[in-house]
C-alpha positions as a Markdown table, in Angstrom:
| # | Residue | x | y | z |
|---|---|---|---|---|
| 1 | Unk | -24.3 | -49.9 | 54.7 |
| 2 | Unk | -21.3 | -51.5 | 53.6 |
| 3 | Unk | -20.1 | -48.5 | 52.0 |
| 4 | Unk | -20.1 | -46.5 | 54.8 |
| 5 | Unk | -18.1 | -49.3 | 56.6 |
| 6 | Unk | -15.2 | -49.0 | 53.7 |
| 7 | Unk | -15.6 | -45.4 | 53.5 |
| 8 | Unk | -14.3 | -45.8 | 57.2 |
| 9 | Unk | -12.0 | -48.2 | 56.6 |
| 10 | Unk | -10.3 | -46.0 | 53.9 |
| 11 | Unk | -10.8 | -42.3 | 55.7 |
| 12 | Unk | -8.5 | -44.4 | 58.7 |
| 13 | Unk | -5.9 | -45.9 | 56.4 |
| 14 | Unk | -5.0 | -42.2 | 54.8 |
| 15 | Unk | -5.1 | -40.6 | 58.2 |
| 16 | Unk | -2.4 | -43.6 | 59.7 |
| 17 | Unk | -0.3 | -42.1 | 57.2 |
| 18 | Unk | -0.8 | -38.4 | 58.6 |
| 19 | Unk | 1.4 | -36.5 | 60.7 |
| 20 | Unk | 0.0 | -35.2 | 64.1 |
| 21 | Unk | -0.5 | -31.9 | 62.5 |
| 22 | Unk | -2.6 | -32.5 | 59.6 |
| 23 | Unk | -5.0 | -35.0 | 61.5 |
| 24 | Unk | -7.3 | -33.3 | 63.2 |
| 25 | Unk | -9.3 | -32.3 | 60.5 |
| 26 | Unk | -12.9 | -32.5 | 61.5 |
| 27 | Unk | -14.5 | -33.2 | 58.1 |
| 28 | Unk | -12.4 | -36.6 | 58.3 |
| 29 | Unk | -13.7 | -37.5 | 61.8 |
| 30 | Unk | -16.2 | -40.3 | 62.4 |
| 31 | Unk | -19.0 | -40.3 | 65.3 |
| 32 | Unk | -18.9 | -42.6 | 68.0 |
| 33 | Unk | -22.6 | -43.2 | 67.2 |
| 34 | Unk | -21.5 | -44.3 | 63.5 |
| 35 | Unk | -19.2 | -46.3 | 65.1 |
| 36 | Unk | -21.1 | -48.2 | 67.1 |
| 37 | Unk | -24.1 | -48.4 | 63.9 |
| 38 | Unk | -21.5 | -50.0 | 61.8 |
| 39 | Unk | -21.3 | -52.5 | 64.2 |
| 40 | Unk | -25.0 | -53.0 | 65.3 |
| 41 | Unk | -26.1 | -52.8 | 61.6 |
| 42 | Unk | -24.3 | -56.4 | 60.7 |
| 43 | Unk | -25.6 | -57.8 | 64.2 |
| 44 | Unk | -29.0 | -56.9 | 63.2 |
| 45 | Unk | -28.5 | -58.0 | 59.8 |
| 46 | Unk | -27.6 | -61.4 | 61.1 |
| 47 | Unk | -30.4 | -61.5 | 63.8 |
| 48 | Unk | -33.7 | -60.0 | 62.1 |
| 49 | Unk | -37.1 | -61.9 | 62.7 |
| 50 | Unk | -38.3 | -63.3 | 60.2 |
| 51 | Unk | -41.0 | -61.1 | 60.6 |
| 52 | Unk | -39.1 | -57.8 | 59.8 |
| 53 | Unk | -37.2 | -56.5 | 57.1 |
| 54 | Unk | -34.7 | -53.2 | 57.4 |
| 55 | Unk | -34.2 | -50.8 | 54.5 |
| 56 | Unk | -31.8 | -47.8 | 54.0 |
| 57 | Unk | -33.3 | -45.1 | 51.6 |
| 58 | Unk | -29.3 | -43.8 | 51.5 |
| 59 | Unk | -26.9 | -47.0 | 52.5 |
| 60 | Unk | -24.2 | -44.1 | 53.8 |
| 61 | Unk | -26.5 | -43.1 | 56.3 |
| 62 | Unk | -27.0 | -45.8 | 58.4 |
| 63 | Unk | -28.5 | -43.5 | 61.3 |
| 64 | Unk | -31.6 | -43.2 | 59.5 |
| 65 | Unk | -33.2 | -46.4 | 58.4 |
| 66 | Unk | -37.0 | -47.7 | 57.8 |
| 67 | Unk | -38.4 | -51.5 | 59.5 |
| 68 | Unk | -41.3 | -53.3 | 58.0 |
| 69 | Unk | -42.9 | -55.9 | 59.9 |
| 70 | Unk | -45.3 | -58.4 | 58.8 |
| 71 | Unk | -46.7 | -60.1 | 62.1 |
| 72 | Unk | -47.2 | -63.9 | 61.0 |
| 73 | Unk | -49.8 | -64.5 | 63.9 |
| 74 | Unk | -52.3 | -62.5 | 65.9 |
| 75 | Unk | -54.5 | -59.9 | 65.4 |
| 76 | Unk | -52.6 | -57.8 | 63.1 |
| 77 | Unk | -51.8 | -60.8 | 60.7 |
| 78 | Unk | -51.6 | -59.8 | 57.0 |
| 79 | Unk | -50.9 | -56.2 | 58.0 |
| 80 | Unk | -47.1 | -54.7 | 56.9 |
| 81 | Unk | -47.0 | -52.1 | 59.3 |
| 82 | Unk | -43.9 | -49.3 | 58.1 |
| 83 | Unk | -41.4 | -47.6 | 60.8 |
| 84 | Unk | -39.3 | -44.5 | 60.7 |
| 85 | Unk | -36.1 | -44.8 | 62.9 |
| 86 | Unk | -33.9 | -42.5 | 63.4 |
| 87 | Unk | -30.3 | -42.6 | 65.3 |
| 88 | Unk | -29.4 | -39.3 | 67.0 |
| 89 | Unk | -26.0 | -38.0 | 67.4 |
| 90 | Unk | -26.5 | -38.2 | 70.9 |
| 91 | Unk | -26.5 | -42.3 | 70.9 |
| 92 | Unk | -26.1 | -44.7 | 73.0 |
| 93 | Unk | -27.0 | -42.5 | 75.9 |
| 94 | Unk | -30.1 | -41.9 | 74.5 |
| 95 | Unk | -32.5 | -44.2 | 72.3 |
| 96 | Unk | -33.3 | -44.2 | 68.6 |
| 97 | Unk | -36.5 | -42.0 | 67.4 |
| 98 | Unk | -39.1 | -44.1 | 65.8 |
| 99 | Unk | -42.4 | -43.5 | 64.2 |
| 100 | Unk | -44.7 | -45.4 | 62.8 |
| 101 | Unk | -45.9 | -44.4 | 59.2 |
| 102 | Unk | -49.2 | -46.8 | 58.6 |
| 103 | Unk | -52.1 | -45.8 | 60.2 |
| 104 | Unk | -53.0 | -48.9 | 62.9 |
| 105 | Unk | -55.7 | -49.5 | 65.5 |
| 106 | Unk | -53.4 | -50.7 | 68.0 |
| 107 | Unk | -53.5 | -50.3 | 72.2 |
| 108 | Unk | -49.5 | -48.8 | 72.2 |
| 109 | Unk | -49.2 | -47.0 | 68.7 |
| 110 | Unk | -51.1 | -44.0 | 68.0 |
| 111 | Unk | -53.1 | -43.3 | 65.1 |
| 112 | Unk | -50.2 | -40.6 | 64.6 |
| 113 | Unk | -47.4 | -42.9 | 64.8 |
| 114 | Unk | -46.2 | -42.2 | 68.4 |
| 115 | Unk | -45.5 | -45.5 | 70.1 |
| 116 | Unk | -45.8 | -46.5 | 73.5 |
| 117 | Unk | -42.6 | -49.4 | 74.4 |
| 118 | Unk | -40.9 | -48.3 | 77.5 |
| 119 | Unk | -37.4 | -49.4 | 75.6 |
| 120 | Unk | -38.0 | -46.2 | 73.6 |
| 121 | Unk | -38.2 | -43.8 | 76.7 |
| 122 | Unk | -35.1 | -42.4 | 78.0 |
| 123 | Unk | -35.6 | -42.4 | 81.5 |
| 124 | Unk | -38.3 | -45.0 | 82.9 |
| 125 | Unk | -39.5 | -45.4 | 86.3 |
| 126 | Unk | -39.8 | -49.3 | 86.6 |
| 127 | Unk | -35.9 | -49.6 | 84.8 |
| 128 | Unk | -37.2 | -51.1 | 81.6 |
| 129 | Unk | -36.7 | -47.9 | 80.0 |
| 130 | Unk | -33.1 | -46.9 | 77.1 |
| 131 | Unk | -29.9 | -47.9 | 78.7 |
| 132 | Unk | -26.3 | -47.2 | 77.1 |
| 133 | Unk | -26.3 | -51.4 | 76.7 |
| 134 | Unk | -29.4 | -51.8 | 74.5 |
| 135 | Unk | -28.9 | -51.9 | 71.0 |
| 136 | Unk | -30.7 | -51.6 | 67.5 |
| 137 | Unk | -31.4 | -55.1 | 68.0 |
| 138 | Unk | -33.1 | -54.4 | 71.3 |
| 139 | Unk | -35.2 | -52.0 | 69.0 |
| 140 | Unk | -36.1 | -53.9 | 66.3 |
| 141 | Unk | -37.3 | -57.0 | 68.9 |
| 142 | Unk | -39.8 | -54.8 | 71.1 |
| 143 | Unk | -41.2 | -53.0 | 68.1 |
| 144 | Unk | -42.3 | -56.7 | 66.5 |
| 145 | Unk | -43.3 | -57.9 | 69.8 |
| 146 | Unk | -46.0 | -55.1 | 69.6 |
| 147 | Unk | -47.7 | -57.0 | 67.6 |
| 148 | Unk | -47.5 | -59.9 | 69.7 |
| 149 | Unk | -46.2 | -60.8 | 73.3 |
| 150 | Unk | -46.0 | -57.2 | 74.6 |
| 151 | Unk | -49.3 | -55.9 | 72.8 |
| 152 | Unk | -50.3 | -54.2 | 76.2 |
| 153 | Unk | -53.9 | -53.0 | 77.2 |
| 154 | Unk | -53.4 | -52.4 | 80.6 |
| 155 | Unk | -51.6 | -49.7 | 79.6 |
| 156 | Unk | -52.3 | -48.3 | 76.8 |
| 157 | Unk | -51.5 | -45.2 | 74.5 |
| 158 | Unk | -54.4 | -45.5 | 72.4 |
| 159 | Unk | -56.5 | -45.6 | 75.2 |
| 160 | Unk | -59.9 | -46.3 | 72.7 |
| 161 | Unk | -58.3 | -48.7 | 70.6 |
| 162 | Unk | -57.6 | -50.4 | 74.4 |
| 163 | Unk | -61.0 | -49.6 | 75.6 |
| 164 | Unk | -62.4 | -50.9 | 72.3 |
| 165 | Unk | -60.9 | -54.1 | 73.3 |
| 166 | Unk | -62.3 | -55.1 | 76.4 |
| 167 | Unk | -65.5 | -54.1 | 75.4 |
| 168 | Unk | -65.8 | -56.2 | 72.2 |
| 169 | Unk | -62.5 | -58.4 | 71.3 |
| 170 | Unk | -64.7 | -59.4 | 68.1 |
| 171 | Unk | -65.4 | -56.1 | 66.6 |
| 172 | Unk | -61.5 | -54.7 | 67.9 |
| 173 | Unk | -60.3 | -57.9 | 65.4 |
| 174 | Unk | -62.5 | -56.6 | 62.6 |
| 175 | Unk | -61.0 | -52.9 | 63.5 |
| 176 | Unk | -58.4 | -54.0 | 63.2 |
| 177 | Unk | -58.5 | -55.9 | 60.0 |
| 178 | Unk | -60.5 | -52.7 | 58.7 |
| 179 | Unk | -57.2 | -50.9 | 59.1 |
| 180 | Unk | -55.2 | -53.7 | 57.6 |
| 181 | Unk | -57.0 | -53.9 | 54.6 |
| 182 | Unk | -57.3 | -50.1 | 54.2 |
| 183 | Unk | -53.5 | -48.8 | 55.5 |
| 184 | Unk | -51.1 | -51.9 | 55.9 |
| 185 | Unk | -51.3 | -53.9 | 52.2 |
């Protein structure tokens, strides 16, 4: 990540030496959404739970990045649960694309990785949903408070992983731990 930033730096120094003419060659321009990931990267880096950790398989990419979080309470404690996110082009005006990649017996994630957090959708009825003003941050917060404080089974995407729940809270925990011990070590 921080070459990306001084590739930046040094791509703006040799074009404040260009004339008009020779500046406005494309392969030198930089995205507003790399911009603004330059920016939200350090932020994040400064304010990640304690719970999560952020990796880049390629640091001058920083639009595609991987979170593991290891809840230290609840019912998923002991699990390392893995996330995909990526940044499209299109962002700020539209939210990050994240998967998760360990298979969890969870209300809002899908045994496929799709996850229900209404920061993720785009347009949202009850105004909770991605606006230009939330940031990776924003992200990174809601996906570890899954595990926790917005773990939701009134609503749930996994509806028999919710079901499963209010039926039998015991055998949900051991479900759950089942799936710990097999897909999140």
């Amino acid at each position: 990540m921080l070459t990306l930033a001084s590739k930046l730096k040094r791509e703006e120094g040799m074009r404040g030496g260009r004339t008009l003419a020779g500046s406005n060659d494309a392969a030198h321009r930089v995205s507003i959404r790399d911009r603004l990931l330059i920016k939200e990267v350090a932020e994040l880096d400064a304010n990640l739970p304690n719970t999560c950790k952020v990796t880049f398989p390629d640091e001058n990419k920083l639009c595609h990045f991987q979170l593991a979080i290891s809840p230290d309470e609840g019912y998923y404690l002991g699990g390392k649960f893995q996330f995909e996110i990526e940044v499209p082009e299109a962002y700020n005006m539209v939210p990050p694309k994240v998967k998760c990649l360990t298979r969890i017996w969870h209300p809002n994630i899908a045994e496929t990785g799709e996850i229900c957090l209404s920061l993720l959708r785009e347009h949202s009825i009850d105004g909770t949903g991605w606006a230009p003003t939330r940031t990776l941050q924003d992200v990174v917060w809601g996906l570890n408070s899954l595990f926790t404080d917005l773990l939701n089974f009134d609503d749930p995407l996994n509806i028999d992983a919710a079901e499963h729940h209010l039926r039998d809270k015991e055998d949900f925990r051991n479900k759950v731990q089942d799936f710990i011990k097999n897909y999140a070590r």
